[in-house]
N, C-alpha and C positions, 0 to 999 in steps of 0.2 A: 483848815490846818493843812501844811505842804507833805505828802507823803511821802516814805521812808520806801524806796522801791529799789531794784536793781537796775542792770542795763541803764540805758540811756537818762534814765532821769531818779530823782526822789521826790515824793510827793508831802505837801506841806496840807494841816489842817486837819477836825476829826470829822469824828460822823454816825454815821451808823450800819445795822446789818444784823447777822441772826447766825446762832450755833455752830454745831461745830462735826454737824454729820452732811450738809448739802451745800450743795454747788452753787455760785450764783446764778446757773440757767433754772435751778427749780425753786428758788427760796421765795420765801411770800414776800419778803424785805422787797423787792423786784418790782412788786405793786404800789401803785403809788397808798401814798401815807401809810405805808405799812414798817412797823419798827423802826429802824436808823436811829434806837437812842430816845427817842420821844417819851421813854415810860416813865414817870415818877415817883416818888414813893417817899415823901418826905417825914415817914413815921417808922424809914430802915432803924431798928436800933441795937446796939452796941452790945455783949462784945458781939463779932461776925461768926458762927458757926464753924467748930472744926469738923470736919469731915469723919467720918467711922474707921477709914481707911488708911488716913493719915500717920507717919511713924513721923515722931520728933528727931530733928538734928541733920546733918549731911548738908550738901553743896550742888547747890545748879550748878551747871557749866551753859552760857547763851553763846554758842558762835555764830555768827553772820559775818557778811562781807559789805554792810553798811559801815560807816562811820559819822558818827554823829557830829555835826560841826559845831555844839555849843549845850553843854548839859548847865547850863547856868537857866533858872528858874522862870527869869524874866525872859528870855528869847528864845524858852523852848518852844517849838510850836510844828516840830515835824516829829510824826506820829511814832516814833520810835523814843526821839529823847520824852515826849510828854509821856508816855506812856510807863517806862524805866524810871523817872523823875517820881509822877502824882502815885502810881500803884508801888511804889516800895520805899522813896525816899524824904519826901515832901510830900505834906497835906495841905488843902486848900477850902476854902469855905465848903464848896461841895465837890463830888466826886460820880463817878462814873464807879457801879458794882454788878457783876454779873447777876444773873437770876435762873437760875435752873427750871423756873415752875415755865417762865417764858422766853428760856434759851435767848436773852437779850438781855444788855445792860440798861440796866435804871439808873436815873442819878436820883440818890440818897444826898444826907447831909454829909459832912466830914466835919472839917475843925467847928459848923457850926451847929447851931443845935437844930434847926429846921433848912429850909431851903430858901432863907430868906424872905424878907415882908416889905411890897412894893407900895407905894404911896398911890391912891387912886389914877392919877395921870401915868404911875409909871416913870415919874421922873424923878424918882430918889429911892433905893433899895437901902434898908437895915440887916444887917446880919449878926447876931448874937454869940460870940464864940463858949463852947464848952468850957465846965472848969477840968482844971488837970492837966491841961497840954503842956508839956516841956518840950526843949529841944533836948538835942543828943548830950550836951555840957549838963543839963539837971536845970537850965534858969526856965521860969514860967515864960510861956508863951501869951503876948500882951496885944489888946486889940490897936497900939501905936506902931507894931512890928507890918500889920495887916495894911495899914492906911501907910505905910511907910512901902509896902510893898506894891501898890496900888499906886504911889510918885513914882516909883522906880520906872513903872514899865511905861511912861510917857518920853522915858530918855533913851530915845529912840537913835540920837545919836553915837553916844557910848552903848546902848545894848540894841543894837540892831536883829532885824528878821522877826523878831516875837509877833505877835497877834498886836493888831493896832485899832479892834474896836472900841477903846477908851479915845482914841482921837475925835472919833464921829460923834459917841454918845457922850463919855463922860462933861459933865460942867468945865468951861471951859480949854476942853482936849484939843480948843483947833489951836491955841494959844500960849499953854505950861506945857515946857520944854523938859518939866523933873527937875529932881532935886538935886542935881549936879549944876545946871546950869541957872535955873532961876531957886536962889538961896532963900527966899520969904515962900510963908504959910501958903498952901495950896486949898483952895472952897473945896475942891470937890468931893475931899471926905476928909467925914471928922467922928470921932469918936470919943465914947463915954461911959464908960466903964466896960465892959465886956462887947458892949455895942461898938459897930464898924458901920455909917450912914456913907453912902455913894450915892452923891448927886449926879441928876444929869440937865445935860441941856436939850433933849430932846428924848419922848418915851421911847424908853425901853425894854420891852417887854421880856426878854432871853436873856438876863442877866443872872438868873438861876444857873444857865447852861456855862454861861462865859467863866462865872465863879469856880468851874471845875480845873483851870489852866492851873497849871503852877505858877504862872505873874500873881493869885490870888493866893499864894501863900505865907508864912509869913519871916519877914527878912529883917531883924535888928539892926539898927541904920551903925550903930557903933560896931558892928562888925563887916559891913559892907566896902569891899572894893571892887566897883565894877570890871576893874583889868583882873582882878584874881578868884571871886567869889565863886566860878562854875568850880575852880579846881577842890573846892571843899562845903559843898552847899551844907548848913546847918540843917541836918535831918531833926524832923518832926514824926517823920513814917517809921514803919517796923525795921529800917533798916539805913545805916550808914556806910560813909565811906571809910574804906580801909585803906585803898591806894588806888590812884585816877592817875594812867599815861595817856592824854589826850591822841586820840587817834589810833589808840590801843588795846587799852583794854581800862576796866572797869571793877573794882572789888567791892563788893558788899558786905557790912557783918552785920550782928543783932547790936540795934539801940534799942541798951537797957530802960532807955526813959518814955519808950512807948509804954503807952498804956493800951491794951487792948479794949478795957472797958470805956473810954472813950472814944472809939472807930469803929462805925457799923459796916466796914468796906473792905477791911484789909485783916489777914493772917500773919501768923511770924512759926511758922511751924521751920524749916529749915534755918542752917545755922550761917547759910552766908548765898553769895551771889558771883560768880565770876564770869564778866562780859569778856569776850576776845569779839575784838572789830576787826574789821578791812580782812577776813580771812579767805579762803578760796574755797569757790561756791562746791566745786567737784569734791574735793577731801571732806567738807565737812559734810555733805549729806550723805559719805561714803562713811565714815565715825558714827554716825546717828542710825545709818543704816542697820550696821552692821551690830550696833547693840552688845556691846562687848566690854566689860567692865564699866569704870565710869562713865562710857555713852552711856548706858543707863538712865544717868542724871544729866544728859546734857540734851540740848535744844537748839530751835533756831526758829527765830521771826522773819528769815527770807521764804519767800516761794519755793517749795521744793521745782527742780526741772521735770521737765517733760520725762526724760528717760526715768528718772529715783521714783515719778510718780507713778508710773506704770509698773514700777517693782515694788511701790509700796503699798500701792491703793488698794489691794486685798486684805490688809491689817489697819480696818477702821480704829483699830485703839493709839495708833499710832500715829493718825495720820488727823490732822485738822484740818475742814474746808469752811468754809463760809463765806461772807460779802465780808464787805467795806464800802459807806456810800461814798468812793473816790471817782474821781477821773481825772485821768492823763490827758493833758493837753502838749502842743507845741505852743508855746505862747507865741506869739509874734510881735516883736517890737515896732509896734506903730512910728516911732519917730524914725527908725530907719525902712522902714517899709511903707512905704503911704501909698501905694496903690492899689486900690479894691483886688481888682484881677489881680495881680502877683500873689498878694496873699489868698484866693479862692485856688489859685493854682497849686499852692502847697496842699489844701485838701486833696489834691487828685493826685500830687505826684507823690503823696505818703504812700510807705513800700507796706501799711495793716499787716497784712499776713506773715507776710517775710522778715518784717524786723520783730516780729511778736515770739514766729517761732525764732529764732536765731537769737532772740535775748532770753528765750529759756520759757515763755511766757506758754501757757497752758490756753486754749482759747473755748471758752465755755465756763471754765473753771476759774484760773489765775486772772483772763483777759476780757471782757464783754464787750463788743463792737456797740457803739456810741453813738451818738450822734447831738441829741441836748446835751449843754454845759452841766446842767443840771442830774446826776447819780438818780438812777429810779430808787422808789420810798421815799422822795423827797415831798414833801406837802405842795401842792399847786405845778408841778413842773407839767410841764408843756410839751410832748413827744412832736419833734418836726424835722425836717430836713433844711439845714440850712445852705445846703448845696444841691439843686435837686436831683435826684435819684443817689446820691451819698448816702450810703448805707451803713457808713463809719466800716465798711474794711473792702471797699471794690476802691483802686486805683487804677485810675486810668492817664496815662502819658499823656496821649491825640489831645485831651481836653486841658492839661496842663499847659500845654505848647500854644493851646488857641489862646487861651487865656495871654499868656505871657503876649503873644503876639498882637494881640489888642491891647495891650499894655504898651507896647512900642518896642520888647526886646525882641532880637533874634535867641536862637540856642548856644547856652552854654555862658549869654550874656549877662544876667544876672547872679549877682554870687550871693550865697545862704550860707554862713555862718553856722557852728554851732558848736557844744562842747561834747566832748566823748571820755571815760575812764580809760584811762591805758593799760591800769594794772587789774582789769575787769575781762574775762574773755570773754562775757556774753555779752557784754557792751561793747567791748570790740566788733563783732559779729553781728549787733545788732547795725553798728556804726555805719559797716561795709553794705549794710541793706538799703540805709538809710541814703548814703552816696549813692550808689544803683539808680533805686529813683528819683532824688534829683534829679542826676543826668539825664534819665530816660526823658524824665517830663520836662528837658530844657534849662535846669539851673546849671548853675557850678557849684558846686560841693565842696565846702571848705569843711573838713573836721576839727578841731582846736585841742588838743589836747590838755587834758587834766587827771585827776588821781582821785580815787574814791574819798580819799580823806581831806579834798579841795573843791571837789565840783559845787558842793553846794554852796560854799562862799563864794570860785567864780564865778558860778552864775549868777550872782546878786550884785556882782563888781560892776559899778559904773562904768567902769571905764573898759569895760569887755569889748573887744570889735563885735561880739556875735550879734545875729539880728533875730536868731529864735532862740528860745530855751524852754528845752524840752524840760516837763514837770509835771508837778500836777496838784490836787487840791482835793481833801476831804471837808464834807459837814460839820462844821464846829458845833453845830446845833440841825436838825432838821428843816430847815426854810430855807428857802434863799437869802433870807438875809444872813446868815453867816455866808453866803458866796460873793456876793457883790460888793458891797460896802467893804468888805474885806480885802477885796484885789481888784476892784474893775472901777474903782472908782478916783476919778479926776485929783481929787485934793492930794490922793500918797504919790501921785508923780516926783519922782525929785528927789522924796524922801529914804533918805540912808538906809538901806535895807533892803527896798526896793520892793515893797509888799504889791506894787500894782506893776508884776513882770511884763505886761504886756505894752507896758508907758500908754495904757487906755485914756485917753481924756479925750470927753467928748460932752459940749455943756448941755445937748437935749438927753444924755443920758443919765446927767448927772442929775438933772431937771425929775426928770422919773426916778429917781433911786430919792431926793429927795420928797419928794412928795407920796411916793411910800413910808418912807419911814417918820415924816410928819403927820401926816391925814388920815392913817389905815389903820384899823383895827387890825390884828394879828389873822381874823377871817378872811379880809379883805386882802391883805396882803400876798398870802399866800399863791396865790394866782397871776396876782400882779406879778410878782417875782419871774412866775413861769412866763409871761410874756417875756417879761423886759430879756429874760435870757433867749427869748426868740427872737426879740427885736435885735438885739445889739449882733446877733451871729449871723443872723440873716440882711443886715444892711451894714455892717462895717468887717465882721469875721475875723477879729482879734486872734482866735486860736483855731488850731485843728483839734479834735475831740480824737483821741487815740485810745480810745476802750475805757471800761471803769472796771475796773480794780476789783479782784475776789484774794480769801488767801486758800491755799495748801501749806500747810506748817505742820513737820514734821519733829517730832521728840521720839528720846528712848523710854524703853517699857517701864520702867519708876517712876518714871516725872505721873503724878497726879494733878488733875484740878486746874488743867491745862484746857481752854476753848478759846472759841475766838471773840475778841473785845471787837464787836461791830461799829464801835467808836471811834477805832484807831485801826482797823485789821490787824493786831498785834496779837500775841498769850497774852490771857488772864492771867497775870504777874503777881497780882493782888491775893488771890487764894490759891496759887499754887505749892504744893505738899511731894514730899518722896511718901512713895509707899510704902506700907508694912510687908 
């Protein structure tokens, strides 16, 4: 999943991590296979627990200085929209629910009644929907809405960026374009009465986890239009839209037609939601700070700054820290960069420290120096240097310039591309670090300008000049197979959206991602993974590793029931309450 981040990039994909009192330099999540999302609990049930503390009624206020490029169902997949989307407005076969006893999310059921039932190979899952689901109009919610929702997200051309592991696994995914463009019946799921059967063409075993997107929720074809659907998604969840300025802001009220007693994951104890995007990072932690009327009720899913954190970090009731299994990468676009050394060179002339602090980033806490592709708590990941002595935050120029020089350039001769926010000061500042060492280590430094409320579509634009784009990527699931197959693999080159940023194709790599996900038992795999991420960085170095990701999120003294979703790094949206 691409994360939802400030400064220079936003990161796509989920994942995992743990509560909401530590840092990610002390959290056990930090250990391999530990948390990130992995717990289960397929016997969560309904209704979810209200809290003792909770008072009925009143209004969130969420300000951040994100902007979400697409709250439409099927293409959400950066950790902000999915998150604002599956915990308040849309439900999905399953879900991601906090758990107090172990300060980590579990996926529970949601619209269905268990966590789905796999066919001994693993190549066909059943999922049984509850009865009683309506949408927000009062019509039942029908298992044709689900399999209809399930064609949607193959049309990749009209809804671009979403999550595209139905390409790889679903029954014919490399071939059905969706139901816009091929108009006849699609094999790979069918349904029968309350049942919803997904075929695949190859086992797969984390279809449980995948089922938690909102692409798995569910979308009545007679009310779908791709060019207009994001502006009014048909809520299922505790809560609807009241009025959506794309790029703006965001309101939410109570849908009367939830049912509590069928959702074991989500609250409706407040009486509405009101998102304000693209806002400015300084004023709104300075409102939240300062705690003064409706701050109170208002929040924010950015990283508090360095400065707010050091004035806030003495008031643990206010302040959220935890992980997120993400990492920030510079992706490198292989087809404009094809030489080993240029691109090792970027590992050494990245300015770590300087653009980390300068983009607001917290380093121990917000920021954790890197170096696997792979987020630790990941199952099988593999701790290595793929640069030697790179430590994911020493840059050194001297070794930049050799590289380049064995590469054939002089200084200043090769130009790096990239995008910057202009109406962002800590991405501005981050921008001006990022220039710095280029130069120092022999590029040229081209910045490109873009707008919080643009970057993340330009960077997906084909036809961008840049040659890096800075981003990043969380655990949709704990393995590495929500990492590779997802972005690093040969087949999505090409494809509208651009889910493999780094234009990675490579056929002995694809050769190993196949033959994992053919031959391997889920034991087996796990390790695999951790190689293949060793192999592929240490002999072609697609990206720079630029920290993983923790949060600090800050709220006022009302907001209850507020921690961190180690899935998405986000608030627990899902059961969050005003106080009595």
């Amino acid at each position: 999943m691409v994360v939802a981040a400030a400064a220079l990039m936003t990161l796509a994909a989920c994942g995992g991590g743990s509560g909401n009192t530590s840092s990610p330099s002390d959290n056990a999540t930090l250990g391999a296979g530990g948390g990130a999302g992995s717990f289960k609990n397929a016997d969560a049930k309904a209704p979810a627990a209200i809290p003792a503390d909770a008072a009925p009624g009143g209004t969130f206020t969420v300000l951040t200085n994100q902007v979400p490029a697409t709250l439409d169902p099927t293409r959400a997949y950066y950790t902000d929209s999915t998150a604002i989307l599956s915990d308040l407005v849309v439900r999905s076969l399953t879900q991601y629910a906090y758990d107090e006893d172990s300060n980590d999310m579990q996926l529970i059921p949601d619209m269905a009644t268990d966590l789905g039932k796999p066919s001994q190979d693993n190549k066909e899952w059943t999922f049984t929907l509850r009865d009683g689901l309506k949408y927000e109009d009062g019509t039942p919610v029908k298992a044709e809405d689900v399999a209809y929702a399930v064609k949607r997200s193959f049309a990749i051309a009209e809804l671009p960026d979403g999550p595209t592991y139905q390409t790889t696994f679903f029954l014919d995914g490399d071939k059905y374009k969706g139901p816009f463009k091929d108009k006849g019946a699609y094999a790979g799921v069918t349904t029968s009465g309350n049942d919803i059967t997904i075929k695949m063409r190859r086992p797969f075993t984390d279809m449980d986890y995948y089922a938690s997107f909102p692409a798995f929720s569910a979308i009545p074809q007679a009310k779908d239009n791709p060019e207009t659907y994001e502006q009014h998604p048909l809520a299922t969840g505790p809560y609807k839209y009241a009025d959506y300025k794309a790029g703006s802001s965001l309101k939410l009220v109570k849908n009367d037609q939830w049912d509590p007693k069928t959702d074991p994951g989500r609250i409706q104890m407040v009486d509405g939601w009101d998102f304000k995007f693209g806002q400015d990072t300084a004023k709104l932690e300075n409102v939240i700070i300062n705690d003064q009327g409706s701050a109170q009720t208002t929040l924010t899913y950015d990283n508090v700054s360095a400065s707010s954190y050091r004035s806030i970090s003495s008031d643990k009731a206010r302040l959220v820290t935890g992980t997120s299994p993400c990492t920030y990468m510079q992706f490198i676009d292989m087809t404009k960069i094809k030489e080993l050394e240029v691109r090792q060179a970027l590992g050494w002339a990245y300015p770590y420290q300087a653009a980390w602090k300068a983009g607001g980033e917290i380093e121990g806490v917000t920021r954790v120096p890197g170096t696997a592709i792979l987020p630790p708590g990941t199952a099988g990941r593999v701790d290595y240097q793929a640069l030697d002595g790179q430590d994911g935050k020493t840059t050194d120029p001297a070794k930049s310039k050799e590289l380049l020089k064995k590469a054939g350039y002089a200084p200043g001769e090769y130009e790096i591309k990239f995008l910057f926010a202009t109406d962002d000061d800590q991405a501005v500042a981050a921008k001006n670090e990022l220039v710095k060492g280029l130069e120092a280590g022999g590029f040229k430094a081209t910045p490109i300008a873009s707008t919080l409320e643009t970057i993340r579509t330009d960077r997906t634009d084909t036809k961008s000049p840049i040659n890096i784009r800075s981003s990043g990527w969380c655990s949709d699931w704990p393995t590495g197979g929500s990492w590779f197959p997802a972005q690093w693999s040969g087949s999505l080159v090409g494809l509208e959206g651009m889910p493999n940023p780094a234009n990675f194709k490579e056929a002995d790599m694809d050769k190993q991602q196949d033959n994992i996900l053919d031959n391997m038992t889920p034991e087996e795999a796990a390790p695999a993974w951790g190689e293949f991420d060793k192999t592929m960085e240490t002999k072609y170095y697609p990206a720079v590793n630029i920290g993983y990701s923790g949060t600090a999120m800050i709220h006022g003294s009302k907001v209850g029931g507020m921690d961190n979703d180690n899935v998405r790094g986000m608030p627990t949206f899902a059961r969050m309450y005003i106080t009595k």
